[in-house]
C-alpha positions in Angstrom: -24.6 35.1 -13.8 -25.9 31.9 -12.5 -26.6 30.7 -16.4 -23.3 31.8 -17.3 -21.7 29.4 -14.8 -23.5 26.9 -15.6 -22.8 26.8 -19.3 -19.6 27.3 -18.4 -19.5 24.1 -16.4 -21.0 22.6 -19.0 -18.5 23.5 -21.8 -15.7 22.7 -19.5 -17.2 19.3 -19.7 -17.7 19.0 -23.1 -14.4 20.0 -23.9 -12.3 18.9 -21.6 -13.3 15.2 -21.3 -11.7 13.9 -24.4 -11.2 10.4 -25.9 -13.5 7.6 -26.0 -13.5 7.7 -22.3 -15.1 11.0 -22.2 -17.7 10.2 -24.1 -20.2 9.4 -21.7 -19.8 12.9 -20.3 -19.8 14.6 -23.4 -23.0 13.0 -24.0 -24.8 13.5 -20.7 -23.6 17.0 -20.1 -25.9 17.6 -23.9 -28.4 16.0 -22.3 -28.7 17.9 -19.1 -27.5 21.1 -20.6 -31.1 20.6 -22.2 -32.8 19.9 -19.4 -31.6 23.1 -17.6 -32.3 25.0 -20.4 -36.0 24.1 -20.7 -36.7 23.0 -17.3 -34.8 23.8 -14.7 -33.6 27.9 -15.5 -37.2 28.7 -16.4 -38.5 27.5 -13.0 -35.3 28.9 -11.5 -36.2 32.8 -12.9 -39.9 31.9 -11.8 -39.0 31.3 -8.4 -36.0 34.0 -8.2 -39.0 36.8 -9.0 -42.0 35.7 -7.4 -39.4 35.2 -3.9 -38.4 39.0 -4.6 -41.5 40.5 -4.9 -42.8 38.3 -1.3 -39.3 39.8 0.0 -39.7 43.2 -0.8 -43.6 43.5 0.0 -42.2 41.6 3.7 -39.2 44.0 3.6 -41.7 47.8 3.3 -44.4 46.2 5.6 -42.0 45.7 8.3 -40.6 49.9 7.7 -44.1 51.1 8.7 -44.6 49.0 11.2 -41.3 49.6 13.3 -41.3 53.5 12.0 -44.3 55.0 12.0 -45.2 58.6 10.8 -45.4 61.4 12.9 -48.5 62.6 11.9 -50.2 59.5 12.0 -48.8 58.9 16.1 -48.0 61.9 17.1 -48.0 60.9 20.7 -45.2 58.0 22.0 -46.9 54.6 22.2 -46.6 52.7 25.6 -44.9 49.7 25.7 -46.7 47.1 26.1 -46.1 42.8 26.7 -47.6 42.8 23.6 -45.3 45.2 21.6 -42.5 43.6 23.3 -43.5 39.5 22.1 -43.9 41.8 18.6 -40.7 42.9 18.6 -38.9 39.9 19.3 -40.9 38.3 16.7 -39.6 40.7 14.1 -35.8 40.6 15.3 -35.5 36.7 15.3 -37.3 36.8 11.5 -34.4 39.7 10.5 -32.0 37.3 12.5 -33.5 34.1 10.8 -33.1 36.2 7.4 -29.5 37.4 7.8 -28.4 33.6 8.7 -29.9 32.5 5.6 -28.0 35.0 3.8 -24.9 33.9 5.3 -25.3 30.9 4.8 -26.0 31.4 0.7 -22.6 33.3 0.7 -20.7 31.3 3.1 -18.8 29.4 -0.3 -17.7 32.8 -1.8 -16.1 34.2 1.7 -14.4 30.7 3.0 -10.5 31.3 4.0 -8.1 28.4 4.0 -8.4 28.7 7.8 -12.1 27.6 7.6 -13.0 25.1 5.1 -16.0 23.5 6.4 -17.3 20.1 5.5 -20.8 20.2 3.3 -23.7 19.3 5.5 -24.7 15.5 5.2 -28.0 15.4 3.7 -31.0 14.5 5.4 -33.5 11.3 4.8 -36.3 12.8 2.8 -39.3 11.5 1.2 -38.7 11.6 -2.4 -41.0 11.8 -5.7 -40.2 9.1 -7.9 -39.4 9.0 -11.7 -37.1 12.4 -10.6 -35.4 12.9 -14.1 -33.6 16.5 -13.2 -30.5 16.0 -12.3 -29.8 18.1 -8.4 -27.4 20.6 -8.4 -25.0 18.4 -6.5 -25.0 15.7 -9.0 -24.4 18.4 -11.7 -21.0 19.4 -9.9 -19.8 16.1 -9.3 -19.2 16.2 -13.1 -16.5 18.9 -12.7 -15.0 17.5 -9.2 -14.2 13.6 -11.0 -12.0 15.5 -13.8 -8.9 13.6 -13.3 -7.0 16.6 -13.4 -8.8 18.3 -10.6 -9.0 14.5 -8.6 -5.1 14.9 -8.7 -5.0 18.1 -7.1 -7.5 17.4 -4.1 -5.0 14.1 -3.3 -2.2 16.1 -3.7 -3.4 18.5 -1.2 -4.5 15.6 1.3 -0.8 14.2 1.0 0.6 17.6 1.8 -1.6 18.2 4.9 -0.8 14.8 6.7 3.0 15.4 5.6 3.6 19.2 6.4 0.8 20.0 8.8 -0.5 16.9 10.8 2.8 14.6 11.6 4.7 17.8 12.7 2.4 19.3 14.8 1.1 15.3 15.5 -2.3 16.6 15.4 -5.1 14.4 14.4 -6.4 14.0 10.7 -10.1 15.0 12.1 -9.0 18.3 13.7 -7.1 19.7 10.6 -9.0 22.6 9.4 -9.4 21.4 5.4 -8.3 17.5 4.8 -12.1 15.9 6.3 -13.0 18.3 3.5 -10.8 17.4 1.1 -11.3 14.1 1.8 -15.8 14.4 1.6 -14.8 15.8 -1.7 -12.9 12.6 -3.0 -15.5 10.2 -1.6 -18.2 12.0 -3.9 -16.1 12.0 -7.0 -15.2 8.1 -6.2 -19.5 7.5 -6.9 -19.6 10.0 -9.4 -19.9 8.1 -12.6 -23.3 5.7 -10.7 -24.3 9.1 -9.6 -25.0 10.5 -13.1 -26.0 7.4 -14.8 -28.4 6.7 -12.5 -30.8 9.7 -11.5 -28.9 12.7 -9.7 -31.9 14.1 -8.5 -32.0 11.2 -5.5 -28.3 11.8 -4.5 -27.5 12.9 -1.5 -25.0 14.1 0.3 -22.6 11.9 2.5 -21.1 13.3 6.0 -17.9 14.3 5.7 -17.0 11.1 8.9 -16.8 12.8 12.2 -19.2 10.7 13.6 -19.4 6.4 13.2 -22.9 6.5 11.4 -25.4 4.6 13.7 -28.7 4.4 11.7 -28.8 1.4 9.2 -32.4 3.2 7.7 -30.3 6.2 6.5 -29.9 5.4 2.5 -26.2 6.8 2.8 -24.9 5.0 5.6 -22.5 2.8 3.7 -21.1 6.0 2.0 -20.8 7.6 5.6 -19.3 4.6 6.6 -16.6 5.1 4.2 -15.8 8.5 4.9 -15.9 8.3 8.7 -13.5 4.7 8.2 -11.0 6.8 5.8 -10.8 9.9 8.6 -10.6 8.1 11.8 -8.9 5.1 11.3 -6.9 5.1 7.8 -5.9 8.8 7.4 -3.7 8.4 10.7 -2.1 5.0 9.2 -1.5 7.2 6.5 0.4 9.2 8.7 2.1 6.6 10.2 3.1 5.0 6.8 5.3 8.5 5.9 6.6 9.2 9.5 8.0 5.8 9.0 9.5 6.7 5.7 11.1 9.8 6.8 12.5 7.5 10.2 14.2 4.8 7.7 15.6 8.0 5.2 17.5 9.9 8.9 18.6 6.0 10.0 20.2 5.1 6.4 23.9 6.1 5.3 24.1 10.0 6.0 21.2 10.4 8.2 21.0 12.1 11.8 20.1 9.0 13.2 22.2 6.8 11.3 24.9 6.4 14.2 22.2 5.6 16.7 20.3 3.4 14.8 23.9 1.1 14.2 25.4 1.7 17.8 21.6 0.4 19.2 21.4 -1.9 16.4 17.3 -0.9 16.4 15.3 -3.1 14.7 12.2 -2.1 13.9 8.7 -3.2 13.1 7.8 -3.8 9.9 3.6 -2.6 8.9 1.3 -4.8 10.2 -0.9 -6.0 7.2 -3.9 -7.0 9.3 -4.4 -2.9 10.1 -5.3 -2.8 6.4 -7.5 -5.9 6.1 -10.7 -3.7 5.6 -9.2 -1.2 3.1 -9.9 -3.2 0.1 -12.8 -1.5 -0.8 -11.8 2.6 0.0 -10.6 3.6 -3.5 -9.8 7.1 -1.9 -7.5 5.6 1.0 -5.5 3.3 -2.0 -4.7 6.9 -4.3 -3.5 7.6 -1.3 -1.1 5.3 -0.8 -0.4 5.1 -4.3 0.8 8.6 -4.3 2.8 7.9 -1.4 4.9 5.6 -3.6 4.7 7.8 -6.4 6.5 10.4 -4.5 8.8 8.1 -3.1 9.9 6.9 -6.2 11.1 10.5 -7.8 14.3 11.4 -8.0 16.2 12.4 -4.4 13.4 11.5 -2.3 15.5 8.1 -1.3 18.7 6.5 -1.1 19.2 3.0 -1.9 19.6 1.7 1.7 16.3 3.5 3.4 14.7 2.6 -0.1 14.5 -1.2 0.6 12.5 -0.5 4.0 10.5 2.3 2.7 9.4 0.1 -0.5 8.5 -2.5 1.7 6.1 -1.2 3.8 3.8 0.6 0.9 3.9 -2.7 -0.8 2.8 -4.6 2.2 -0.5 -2.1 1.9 -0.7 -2.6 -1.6 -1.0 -6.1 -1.5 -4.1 -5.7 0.6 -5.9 -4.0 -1.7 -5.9 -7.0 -3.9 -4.7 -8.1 -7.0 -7.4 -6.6 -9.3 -7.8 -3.1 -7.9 -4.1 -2.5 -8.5 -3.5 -4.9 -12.1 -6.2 -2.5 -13.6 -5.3 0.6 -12.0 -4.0 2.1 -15.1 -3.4 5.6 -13.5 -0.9 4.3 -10.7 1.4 2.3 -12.7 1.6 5.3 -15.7 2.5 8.0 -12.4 5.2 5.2 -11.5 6.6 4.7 -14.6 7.0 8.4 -15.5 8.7 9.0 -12.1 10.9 6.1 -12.5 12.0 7.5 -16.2 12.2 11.1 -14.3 15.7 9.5 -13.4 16.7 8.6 -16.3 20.2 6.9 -16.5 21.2 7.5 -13.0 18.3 5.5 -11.9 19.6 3.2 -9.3 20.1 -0.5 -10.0 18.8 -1.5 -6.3 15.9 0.6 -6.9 15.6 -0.9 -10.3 15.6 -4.3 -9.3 13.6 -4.2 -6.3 10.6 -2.5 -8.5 10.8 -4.8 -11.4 10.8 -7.9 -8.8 7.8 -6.5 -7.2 6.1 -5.7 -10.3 6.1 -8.9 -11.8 5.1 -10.9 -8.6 2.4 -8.5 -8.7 1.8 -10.0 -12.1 2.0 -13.7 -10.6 -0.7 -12.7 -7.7 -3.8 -13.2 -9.5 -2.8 -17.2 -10.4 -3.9 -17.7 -6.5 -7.4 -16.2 -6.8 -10.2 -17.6 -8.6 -12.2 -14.3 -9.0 -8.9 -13.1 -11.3 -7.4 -15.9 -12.5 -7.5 -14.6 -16.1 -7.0 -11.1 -15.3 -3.4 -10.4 -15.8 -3.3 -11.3 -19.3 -4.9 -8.0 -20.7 -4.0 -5.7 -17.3 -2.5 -2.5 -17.3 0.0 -3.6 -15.3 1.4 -5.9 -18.2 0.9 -3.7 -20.7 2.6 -0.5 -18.5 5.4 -2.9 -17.6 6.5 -3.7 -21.1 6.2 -0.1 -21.8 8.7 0.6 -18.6 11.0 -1.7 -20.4 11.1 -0.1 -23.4 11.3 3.0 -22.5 14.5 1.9 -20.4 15.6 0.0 -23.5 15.5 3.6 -25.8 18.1 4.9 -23.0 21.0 2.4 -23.7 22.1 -0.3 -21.8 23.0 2.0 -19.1 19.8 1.3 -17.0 18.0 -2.0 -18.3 20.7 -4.0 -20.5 19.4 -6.1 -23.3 19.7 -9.9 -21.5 17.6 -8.4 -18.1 15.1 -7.2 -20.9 14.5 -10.3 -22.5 14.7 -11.8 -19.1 11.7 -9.8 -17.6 9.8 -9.6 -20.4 9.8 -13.5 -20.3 8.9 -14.1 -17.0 6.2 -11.4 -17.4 4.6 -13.9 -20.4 5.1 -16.8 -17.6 3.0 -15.0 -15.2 0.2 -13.9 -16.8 0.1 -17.2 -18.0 -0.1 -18.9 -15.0 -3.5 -16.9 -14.3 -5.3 -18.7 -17.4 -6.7 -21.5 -16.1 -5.8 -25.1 -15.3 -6.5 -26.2 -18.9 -3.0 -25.1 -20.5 -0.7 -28.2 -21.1 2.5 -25.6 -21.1 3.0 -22.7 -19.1 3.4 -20.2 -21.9 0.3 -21.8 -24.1 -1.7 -19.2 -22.7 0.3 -16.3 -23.9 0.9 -17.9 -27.1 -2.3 -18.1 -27.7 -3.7 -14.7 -26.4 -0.9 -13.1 -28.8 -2.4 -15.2 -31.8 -5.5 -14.0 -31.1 -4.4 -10.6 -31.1 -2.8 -10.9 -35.0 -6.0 -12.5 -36.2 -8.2 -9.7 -34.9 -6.2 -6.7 -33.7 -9.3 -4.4 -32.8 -11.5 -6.7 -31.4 -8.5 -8.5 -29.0 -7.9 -6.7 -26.0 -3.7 -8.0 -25.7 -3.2 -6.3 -29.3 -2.0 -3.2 -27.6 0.0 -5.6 -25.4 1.5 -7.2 -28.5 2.5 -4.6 -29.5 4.7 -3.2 -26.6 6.4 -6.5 -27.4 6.8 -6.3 -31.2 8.6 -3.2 -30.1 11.0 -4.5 -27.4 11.9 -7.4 -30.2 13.0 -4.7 -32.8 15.5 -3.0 -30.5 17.4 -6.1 -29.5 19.6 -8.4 -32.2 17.8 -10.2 -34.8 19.0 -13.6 -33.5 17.9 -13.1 -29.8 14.1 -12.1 -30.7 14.2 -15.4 -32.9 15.1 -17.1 -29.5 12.7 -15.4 -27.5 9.9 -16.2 -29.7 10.6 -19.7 -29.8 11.3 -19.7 -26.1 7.6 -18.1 -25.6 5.8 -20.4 -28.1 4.6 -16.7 -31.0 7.3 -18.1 -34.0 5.8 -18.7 -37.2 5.8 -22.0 -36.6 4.5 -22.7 -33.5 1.5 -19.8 -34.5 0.8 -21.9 -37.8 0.6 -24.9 -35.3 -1.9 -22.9 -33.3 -4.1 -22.4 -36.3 -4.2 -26.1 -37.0 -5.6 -26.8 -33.4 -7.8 -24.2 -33.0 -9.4 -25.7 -36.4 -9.4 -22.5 -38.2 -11.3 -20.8 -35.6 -10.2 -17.8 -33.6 -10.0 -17.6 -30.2 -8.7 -15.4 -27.6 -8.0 -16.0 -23.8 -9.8 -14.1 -21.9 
């Protein structure tokens, strides 16, 4: 049975992880499917027998020992100090024995009312040049499947919503989410664990406890875990309590009588509780999926949605411009639950995201680390995509002049990440989208250009010629590109 799971895991892997960004695991899971097979399940069967044979040798020893034959002692032993130090010695090895059992069975008779953490691993002396992957390392390969990545958030989002804010209990005493949550810090190393070798990972604590030993070689992933538990899981918290407040205190609510007759004003998030978030990819899924939800149909009205947006964008921001610009699964989950509405989509709601989404676009001009970023993002690419697709639904939610109008100042502010070189604000995009025509597979804004091409074709003839003049990618102005760059192509990075 144990090689039958594991060759299941295996083909899981294999098929599963499709594209050209699966190809890494295709290829290792071959490779360590070969190792198991010649390595590791021989010296697995090895072991499995020679431990049965100590077992049941240790098991029929300790039968004539305790029960003697009749004929052999016919007459009843005294008891002895000795016999007694004996027979304590043989209970605590039959207690010793049963725990172990437990404990190898513990995973198959877990209830949702006891989900316990996996045990941190200890500091151990280790061989080097380990080439066989641990068993741990082999899992991680089936936890960091996006699909089952989405589920473990989802279910750490429905326990701080439905379990810990009602019963206002803290994130460390709920009985699965420090789990959950151990689970999403080992698929956010995943990919360095398998590259590198898996037989030297470890486990990291599940954050209980502030790690205190700086000699332990997983303190900065226990660090993590124990910072995401204690501190941000209960801003978390905080963040959608505050979201259900503004929804009761808007038009309709409960509390929307109060709120005018006090005239209640209150706080917006503070910004500096984040400051030391920028790094917990775990915590910002998190968040993101807090906006995600917030963003679906009947989840908001347009009044509450201006305070509610507000504060989940304040967090974002504090994650910095690059972890979100290249986040390409947040800004797909947005724009599918924005198109969830599809023409009743509100136009505050519409505004407020588009503003947001290209200032988001603008962020990266004030930071040298990702001052050519934006260009290629998927956050520009996913944008002109969100246009279009409101573009193939009418004018009813994105009319033709706000298209053209976003889409420009879109090319203005990924240009104004390019570098201090550009005479013209737009020479930048001009020139990344000549690149692109010259060489579509080796340019990285081809799949950008194209978005665009495919805005231009739905609107009038006449205003595409004006945008394209207005943007610097006419014919002429392209042909005047070739001429400066001499013939040579060149692409911004």
């Amino acid at each position: 049975e144990f090689d039958k799971d594991v060759q299941l895991m295996f083909n899981n892997c294999i098929t599963f992880n499709i594209g050209q960004d699966g190809t890494w695991f295709r290829t290792e899971a071959r490779r360590q499917n070969k190792i198991f097979k010649g390595t590791i399940l021989p010296q697995a069967q090895s072991i499995l027998k020679n431990e049965t044979v100590k077992r049941r040798k240790k098991l029929g020893k300790e039968v004539e020992e305790d029960e003697p034959p009749a004929e052999i002692l016919p007459k009843k032993r005294k008891r002895t100090a000795l016999s007694f130090v004996d027979k304590a010695k043989a209970d605590a090895a039959k207690s010793k024995m049963n725990l172990k059992k437990h404990e190898a069975e513990g995973i198959t008779s877990l209830t949702a009312d006891n989900v316990e953490p996996l045990a941190s691993s200890q500091s151990k002396r280790r061989k080097k040049n380990v080439e066989i992957p641990s068993i741990p390392s082999l899992a991680l390969m089936l936890i960091a499947d996006p699909f089952v990545t989405r589920l473990l958030l989802d279910k750490c989002l429905n326990a701080i919503k439905s379990s810990i804010i009602p019963d206002k209990k803290l994130p460390g005493e709920h009985h699965s989410l420090p789990s959950v949550l151990q689970l999403l810090h080992l698929t956010q190393y995943s990919v360095d664990i398998c590259a590198v070798k898996g037989g030297e990972f470890q486990i990291p604590g599940p954050g209980f406890k502030s790690p205190t030993s700086s000699t332990d070689n997983v303190i900065c992933a226990d660090n993590v875990a124990y910072a995401s538990l204690r501190r941000y899981a209960p801003l978390i918290g905080k963040i959608m309590l505050d979201i259900k407040v503004d929804m009761r205190m808007s038009v309709g609510g409960d509390l929307y009588d109060v709120a005018v007759e006090t005239k209640l004003d209150r706080k917006p998030t503070l910004s500096n509780a984040w400051v030391d978030a920028a790094s917990l990819c775990v915590v910002r899924a998190l968040i993101e999926g807090v906006l995600v939800d917030l963003l679906r149909p009947g989840r908001s009205t347009e009044q509450a949605f201006v305070a509610q947006f507000s504060r989940l964008e304040i967090v974002l921001e504090t994650f910095g411009a690059v972890s979100i610009m290249h986040d390409r699964a947040c800004w797909m989950s947005i724009t599918q639950a924005l198109l969830s509405h599809k023409a009743k989509l509100s136009s505050v709601i519409r505004d407020l995201v588009t503003q947001t989404w290209v200032k988001w676009l603008k962020q990266s001009a004030n930071e040298d680390t990702t001052r050519v970023s934006s260009m290629n993002s998927a956050l520009h690419e996913i944008f002109i995509f969100l246009l279009n697709e409101w573009g193939s639904l009418g004018n009813v939610v994105m009319p033709v002049d706000n298209r053209l109008s976003l889409s420009m100042n879109a090319a203005e502010a990924v240009s104004a990440c390019s570098g201090n070189n550009i005479t013209t604000k737009l020479a930048a995009f001009a020139q990344a989208w000549h690149a692109s025509t010259k060489d579509e597979k080796k340019s990285a804004f081809t799949g950008i250009r194209k978005e665009y091409e495919k805005m231009l074709r739905d609107v009038p003839s006449d205003r595409a010629i004006q945008w394209k003049e207005a943007v610097g990618v006419d014919d002429k102005s392209l042909s005047m590109l070739d001429g400066d760059l001499g013939g040579k192509e060149e692409e911004t990075p």
